[in-house]
Each structure stands twice: as C-alpha cells, then as structure tokens.
N, CA, C and O atoms as a GROMACS GRO file, in nm:
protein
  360
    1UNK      N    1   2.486  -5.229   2.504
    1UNK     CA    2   2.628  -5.253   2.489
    1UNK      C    3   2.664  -5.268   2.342
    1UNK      O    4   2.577  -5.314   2.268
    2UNK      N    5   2.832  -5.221   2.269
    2UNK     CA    6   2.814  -5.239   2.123
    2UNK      C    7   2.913  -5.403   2.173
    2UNK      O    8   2.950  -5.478   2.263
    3UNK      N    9   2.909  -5.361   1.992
    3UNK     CA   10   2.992  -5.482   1.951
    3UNK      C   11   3.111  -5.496   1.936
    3UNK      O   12   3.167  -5.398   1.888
    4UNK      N   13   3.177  -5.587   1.962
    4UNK     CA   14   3.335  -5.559   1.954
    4UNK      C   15   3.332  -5.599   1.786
    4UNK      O   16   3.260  -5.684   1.733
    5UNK      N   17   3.437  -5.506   1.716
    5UNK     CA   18   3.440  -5.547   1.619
    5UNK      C   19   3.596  -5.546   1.582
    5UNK      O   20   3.654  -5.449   1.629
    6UNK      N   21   3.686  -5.645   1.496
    6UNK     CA   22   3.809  -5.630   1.457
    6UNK      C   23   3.820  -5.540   1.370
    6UNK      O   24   3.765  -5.542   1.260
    7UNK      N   25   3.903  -5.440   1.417
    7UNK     CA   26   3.902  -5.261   1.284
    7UNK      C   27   3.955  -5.293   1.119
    7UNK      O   28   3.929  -5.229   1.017
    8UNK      N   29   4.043  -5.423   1.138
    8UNK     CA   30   4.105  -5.437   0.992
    8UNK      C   31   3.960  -5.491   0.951
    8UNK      O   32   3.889  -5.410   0.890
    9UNK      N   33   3.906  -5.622   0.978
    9UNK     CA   34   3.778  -5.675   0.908
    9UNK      C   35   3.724  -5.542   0.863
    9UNK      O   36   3.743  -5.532   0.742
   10UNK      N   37   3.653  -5.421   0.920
   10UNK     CA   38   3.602  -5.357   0.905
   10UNK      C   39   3.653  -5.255   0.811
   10UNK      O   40   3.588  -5.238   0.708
   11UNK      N   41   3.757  -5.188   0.830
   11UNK     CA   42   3.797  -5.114   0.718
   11UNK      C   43   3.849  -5.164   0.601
   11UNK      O   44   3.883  -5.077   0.520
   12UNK      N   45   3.867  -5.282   0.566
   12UNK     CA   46   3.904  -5.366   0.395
   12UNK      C   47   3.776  -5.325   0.310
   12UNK      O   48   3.667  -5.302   0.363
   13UNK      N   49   3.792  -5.320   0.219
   13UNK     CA   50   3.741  -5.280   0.098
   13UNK      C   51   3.702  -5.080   0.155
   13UNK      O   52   3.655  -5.019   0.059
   14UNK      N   53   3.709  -5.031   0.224
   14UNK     CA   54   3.669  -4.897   0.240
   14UNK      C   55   3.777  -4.800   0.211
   14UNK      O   56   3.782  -4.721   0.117
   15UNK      N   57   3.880  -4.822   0.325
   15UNK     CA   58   4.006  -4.743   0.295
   15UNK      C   59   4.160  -4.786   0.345
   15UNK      O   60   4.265  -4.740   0.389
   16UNK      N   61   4.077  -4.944   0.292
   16UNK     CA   62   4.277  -5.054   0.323
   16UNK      C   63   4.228  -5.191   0.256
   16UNK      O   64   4.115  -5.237   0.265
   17UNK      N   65   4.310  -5.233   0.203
   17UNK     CA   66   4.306  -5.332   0.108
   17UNK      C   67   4.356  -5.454   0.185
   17UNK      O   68   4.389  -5.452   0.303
   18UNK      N   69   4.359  -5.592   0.082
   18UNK     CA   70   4.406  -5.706   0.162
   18UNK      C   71   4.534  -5.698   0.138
   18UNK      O   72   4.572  -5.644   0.034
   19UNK      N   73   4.628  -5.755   0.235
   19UNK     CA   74   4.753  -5.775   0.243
   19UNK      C   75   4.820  -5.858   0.143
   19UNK      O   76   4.930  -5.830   0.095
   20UNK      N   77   4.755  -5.952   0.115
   20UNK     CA   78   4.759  -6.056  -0.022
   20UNK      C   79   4.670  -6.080  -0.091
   20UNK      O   80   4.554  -6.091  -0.053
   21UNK      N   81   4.712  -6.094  -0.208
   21UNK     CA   82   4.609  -6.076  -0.365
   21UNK      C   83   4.603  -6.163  -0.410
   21UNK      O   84   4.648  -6.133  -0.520
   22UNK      N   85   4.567  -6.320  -0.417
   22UNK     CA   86   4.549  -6.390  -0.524
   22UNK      C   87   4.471  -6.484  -0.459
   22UNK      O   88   4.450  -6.497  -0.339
   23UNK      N   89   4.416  -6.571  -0.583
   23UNK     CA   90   4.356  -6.667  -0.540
   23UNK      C   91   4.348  -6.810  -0.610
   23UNK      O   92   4.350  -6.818  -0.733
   24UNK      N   93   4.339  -6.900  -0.545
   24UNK     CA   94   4.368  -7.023  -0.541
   24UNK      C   95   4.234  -7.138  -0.565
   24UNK      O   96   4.123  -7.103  -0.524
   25UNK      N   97   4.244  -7.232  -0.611
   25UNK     CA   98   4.122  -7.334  -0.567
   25UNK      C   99   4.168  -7.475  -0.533
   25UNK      O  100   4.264  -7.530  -0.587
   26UNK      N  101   4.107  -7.517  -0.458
   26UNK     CA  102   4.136  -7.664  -0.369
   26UNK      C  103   4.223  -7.672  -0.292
   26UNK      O  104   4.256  -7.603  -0.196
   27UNK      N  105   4.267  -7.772  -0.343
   27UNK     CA  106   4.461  -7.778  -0.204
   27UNK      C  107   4.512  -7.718  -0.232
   27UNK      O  108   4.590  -7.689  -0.141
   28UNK      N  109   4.544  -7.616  -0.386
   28UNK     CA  110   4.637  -7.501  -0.348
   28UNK      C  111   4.632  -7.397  -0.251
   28UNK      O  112   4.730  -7.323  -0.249
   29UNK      N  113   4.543  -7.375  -0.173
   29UNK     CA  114   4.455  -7.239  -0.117
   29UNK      C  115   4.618  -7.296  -0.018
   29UNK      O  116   4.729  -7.267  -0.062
   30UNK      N  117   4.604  -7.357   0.082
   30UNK     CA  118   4.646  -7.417   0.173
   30UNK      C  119   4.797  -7.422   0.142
   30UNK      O  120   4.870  -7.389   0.236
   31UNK      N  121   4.868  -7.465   0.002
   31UNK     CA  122   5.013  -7.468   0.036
   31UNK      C  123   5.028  -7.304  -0.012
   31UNK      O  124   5.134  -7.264   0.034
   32UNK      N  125   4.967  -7.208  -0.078
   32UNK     CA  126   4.992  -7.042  -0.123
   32UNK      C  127   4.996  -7.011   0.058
   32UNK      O  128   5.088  -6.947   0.111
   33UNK      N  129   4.916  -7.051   0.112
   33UNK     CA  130   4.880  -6.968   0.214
   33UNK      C  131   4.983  -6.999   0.312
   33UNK      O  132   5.013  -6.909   0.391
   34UNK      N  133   5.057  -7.142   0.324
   34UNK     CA  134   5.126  -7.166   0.385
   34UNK      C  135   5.279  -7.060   0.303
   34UNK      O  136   5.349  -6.985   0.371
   35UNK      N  137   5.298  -7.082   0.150
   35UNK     CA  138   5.394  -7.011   0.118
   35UNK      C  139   5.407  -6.872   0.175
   35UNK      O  140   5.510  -6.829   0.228
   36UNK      N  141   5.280  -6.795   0.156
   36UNK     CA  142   5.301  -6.666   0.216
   36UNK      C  143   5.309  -6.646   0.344
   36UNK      O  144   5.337  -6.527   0.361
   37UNK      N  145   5.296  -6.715   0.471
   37UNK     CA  146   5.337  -6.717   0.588
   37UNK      C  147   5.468  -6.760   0.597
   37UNK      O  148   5.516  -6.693   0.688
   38UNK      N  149   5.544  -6.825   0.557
   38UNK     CA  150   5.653  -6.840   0.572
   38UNK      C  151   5.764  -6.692   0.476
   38UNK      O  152   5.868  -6.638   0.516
   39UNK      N  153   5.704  -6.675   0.377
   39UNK     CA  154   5.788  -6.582   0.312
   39UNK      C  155   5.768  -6.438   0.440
   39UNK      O  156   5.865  -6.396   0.502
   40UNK      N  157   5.661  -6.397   0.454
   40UNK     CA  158   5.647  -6.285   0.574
   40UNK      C  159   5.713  -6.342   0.688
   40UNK      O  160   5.748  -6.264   0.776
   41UNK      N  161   5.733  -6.446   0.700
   41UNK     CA  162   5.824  -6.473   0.893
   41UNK      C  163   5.988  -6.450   0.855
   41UNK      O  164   6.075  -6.425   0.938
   42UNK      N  165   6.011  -6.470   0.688
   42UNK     CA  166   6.168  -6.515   0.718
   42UNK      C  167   6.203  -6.340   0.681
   42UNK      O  168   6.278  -6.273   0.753
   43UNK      N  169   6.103  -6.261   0.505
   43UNK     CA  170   6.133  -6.123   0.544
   43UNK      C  171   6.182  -6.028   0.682
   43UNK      O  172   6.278  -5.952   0.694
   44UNK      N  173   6.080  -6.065   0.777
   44UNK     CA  174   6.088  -5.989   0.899
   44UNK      C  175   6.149  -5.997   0.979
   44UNK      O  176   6.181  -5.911   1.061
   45UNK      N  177   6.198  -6.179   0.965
   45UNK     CA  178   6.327  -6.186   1.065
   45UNK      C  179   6.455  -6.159   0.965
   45UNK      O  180   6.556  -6.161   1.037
   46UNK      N  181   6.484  -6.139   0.856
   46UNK     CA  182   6.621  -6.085   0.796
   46UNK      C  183   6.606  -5.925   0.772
   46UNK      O  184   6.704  -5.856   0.746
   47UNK      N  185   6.463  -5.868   0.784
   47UNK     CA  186   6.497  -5.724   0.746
   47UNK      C  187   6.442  -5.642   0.890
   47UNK      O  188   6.378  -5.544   0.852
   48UNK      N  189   6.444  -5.646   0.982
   48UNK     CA  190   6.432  -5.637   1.131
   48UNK      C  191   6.478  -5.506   1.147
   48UNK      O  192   6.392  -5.419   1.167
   49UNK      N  193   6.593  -5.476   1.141
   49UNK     CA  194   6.658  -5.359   1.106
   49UNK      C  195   6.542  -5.224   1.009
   49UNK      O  196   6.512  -5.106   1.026
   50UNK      N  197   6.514  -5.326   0.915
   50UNK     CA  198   6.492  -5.170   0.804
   50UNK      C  199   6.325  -5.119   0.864
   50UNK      O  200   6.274  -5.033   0.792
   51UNK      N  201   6.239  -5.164   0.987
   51UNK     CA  202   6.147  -5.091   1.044
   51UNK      C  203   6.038  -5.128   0.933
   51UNK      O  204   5.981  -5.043   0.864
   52UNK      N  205   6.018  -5.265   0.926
   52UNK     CA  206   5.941  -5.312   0.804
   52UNK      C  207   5.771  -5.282   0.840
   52UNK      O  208   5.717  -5.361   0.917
   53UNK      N  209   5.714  -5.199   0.800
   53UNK     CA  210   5.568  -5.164   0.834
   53UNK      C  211   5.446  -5.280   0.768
   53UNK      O  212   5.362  -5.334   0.839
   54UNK      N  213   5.463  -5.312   0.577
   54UNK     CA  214   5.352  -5.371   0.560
   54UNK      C  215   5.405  -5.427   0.447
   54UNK      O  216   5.457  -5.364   0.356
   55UNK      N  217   5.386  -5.594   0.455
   55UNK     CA  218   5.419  -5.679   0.353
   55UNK      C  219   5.300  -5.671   0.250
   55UNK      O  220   5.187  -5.699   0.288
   56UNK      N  221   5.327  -5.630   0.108
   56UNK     CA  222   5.209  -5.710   0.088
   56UNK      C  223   5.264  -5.799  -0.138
   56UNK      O  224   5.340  -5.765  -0.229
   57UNK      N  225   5.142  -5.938  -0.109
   57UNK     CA  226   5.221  -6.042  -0.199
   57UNK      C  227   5.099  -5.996  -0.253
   57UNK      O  228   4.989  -5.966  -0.207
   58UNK      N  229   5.170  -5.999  -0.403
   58UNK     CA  230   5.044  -6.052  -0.525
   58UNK      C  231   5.113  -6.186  -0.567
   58UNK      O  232   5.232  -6.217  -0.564
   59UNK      N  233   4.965  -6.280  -0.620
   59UNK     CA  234   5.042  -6.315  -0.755
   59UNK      C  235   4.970  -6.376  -0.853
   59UNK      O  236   4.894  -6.471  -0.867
   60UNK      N  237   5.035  -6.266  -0.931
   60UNK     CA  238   4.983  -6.301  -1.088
   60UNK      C  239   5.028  -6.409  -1.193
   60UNK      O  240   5.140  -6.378  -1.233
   61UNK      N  241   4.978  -6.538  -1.261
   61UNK     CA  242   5.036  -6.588  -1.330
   61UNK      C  243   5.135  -6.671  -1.279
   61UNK      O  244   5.245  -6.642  -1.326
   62UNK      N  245   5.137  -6.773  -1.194
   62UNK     CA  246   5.272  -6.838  -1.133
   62UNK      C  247   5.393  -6.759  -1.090
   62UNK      O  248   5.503  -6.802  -1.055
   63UNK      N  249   5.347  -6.628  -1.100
   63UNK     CA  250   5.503  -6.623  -1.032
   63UNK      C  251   5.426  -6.498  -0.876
   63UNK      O  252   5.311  -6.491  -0.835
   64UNK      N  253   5.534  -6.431  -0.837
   64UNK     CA  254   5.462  -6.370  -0.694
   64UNK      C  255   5.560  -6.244  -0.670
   64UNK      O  256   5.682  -6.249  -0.677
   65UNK      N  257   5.489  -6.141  -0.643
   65UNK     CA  258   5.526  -6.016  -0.678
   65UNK      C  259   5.505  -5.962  -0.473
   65UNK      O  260   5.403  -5.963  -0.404
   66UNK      N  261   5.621  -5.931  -0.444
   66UNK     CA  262   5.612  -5.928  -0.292
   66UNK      C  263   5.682  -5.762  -0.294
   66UNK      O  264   5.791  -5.717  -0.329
   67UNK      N  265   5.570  -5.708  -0.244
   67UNK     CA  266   5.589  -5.491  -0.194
   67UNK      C  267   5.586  -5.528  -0.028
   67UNK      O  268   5.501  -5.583   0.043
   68UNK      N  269   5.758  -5.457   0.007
   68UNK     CA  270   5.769  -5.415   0.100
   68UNK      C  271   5.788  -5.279   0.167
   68UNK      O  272   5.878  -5.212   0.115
   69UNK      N  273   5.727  -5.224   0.267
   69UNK     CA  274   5.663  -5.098   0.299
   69UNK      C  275   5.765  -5.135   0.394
   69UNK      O  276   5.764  -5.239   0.461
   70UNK      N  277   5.869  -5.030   0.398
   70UNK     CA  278   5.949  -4.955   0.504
   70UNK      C  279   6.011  -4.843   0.516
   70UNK      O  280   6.028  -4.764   0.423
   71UNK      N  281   6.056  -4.825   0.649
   71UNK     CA  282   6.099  -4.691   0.724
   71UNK      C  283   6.222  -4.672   0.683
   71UNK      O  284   6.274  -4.566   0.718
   72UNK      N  285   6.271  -4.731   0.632
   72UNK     CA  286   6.442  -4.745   0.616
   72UNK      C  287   6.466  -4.839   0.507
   72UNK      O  288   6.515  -4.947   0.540
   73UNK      N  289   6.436  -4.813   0.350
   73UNK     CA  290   6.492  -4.868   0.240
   73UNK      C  291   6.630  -4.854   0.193
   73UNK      O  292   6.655  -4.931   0.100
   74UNK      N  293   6.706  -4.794   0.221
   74UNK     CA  294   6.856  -4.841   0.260
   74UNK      C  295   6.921  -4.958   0.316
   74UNK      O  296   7.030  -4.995   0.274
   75UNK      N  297   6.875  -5.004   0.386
   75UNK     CA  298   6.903  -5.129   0.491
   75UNK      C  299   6.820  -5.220   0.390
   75UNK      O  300   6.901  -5.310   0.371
   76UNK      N  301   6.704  -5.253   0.310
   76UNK     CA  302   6.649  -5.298   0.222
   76UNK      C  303   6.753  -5.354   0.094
   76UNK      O  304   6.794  -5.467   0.067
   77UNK      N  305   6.769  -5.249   0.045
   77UNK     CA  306   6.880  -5.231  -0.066
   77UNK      C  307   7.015  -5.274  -0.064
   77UNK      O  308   7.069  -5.371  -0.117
   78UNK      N  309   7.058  -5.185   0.004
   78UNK     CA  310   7.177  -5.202   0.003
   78UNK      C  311   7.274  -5.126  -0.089
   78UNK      O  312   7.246  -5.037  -0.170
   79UNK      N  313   7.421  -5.193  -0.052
   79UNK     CA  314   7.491  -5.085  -0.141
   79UNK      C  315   7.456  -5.150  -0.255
   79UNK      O  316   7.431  -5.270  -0.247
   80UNK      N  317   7.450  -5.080  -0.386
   80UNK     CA  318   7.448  -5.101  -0.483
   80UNK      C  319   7.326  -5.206  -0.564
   80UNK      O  320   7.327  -5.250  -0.679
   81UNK      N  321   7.242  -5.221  -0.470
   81UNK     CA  322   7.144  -5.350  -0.492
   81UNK      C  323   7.174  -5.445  -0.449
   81UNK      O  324   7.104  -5.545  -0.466
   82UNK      N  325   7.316  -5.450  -0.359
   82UNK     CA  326   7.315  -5.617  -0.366
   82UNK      C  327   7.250  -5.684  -0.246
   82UNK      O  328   7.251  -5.806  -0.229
   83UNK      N  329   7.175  -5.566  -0.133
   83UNK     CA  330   7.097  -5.736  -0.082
   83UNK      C  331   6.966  -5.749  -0.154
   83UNK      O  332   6.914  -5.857  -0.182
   84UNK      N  333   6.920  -5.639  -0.179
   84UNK     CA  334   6.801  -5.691  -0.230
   84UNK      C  335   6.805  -5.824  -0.358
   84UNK      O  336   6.719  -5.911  -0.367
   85UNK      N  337   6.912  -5.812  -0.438
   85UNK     CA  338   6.941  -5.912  -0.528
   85UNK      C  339   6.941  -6.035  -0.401
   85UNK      O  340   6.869  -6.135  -0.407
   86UNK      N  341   7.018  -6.011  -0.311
   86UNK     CA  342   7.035  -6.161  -0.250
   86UNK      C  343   6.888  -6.209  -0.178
   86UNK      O  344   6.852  -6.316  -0.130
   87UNK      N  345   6.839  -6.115  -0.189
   87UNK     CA  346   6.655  -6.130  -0.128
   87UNK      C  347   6.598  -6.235  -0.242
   87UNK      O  348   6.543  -6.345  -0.234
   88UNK      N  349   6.641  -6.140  -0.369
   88UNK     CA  350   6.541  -6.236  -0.473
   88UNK      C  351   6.566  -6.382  -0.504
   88UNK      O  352   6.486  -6.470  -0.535
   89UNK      N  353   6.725  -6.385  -0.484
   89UNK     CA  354   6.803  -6.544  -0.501
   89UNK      C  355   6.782  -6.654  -0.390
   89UNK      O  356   6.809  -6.774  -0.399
   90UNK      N  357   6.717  -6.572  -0.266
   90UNK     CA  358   6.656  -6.700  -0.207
   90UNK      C  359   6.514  -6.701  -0.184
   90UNK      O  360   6.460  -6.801  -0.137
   0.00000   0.00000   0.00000
C-alpha cells in the first residue's frame, strides 16, 4: 500500500514556493503568523468578487509586501486606483 502524502508538502521547494516569506524568532513567530491569517481572511472576504487564486506575504525589514494573484484585477483596482489605495489605508 503507498503513502498518503499532502501534494503541497511535497511539491515546495521543486516547482511551488511558500505562500509566505519571512521569518521570525520567539514570540514573534506567533503574533506574524497570527497577522498573516487574519490579513488573508479579511482580503478574501472584501475581494470575493475579483476570483482571488493565491495570496502571497513577504516581509522584508518591518514592513510587509502582500502579491495578490487574481482572475479579475479590475475589481482589485478599481477605477482609477482607488480601492486598491483604500486596501492599503486599512
């Protein structure tokens, strides 16, 4: 009989990367990790619409650099930039 194996575990580092990039030591591990679960729940419930495929956060240097992968960057944007501006202001 094989093994069950989870396909993401298995394909990272081959031909798909981690979803989030940085790293932490001690009790920060725990509130980053909590930050980036909450930033991916509230993205997905305000951009629902734009067919959001794959979040993914870096962060470099105190601050946090968040690429969103979708089907529909229009609905992202907006007219003129302005939701995405209102993305960055909260």
């Amino acid at each position: 009989m094989g093994q069950k194996v989870n396909p993401i575990g298995l394909r990272l580092g081959i031909n798909r990367t981690w979803d989030s990039r940085w790293y932490a030591e001690g009790g920060e591990y725990s509130k980053m990790l909590h930050e980036d679960i909450h930033i991916r729940k509230v993205l997905r419930e305000r951009l629902a619409q734009a067919g959001v495929a794959k979040i993914v956060i870096e962060r470099p240097a105190k601050r946090a650099r968040v690429t969103i992968h979708t089907a529909r960057p229009g609905v992202v944007i907006g007219k003129k930039g302005a939701d995405i501006e209102k993305l960055r202001g909260d």
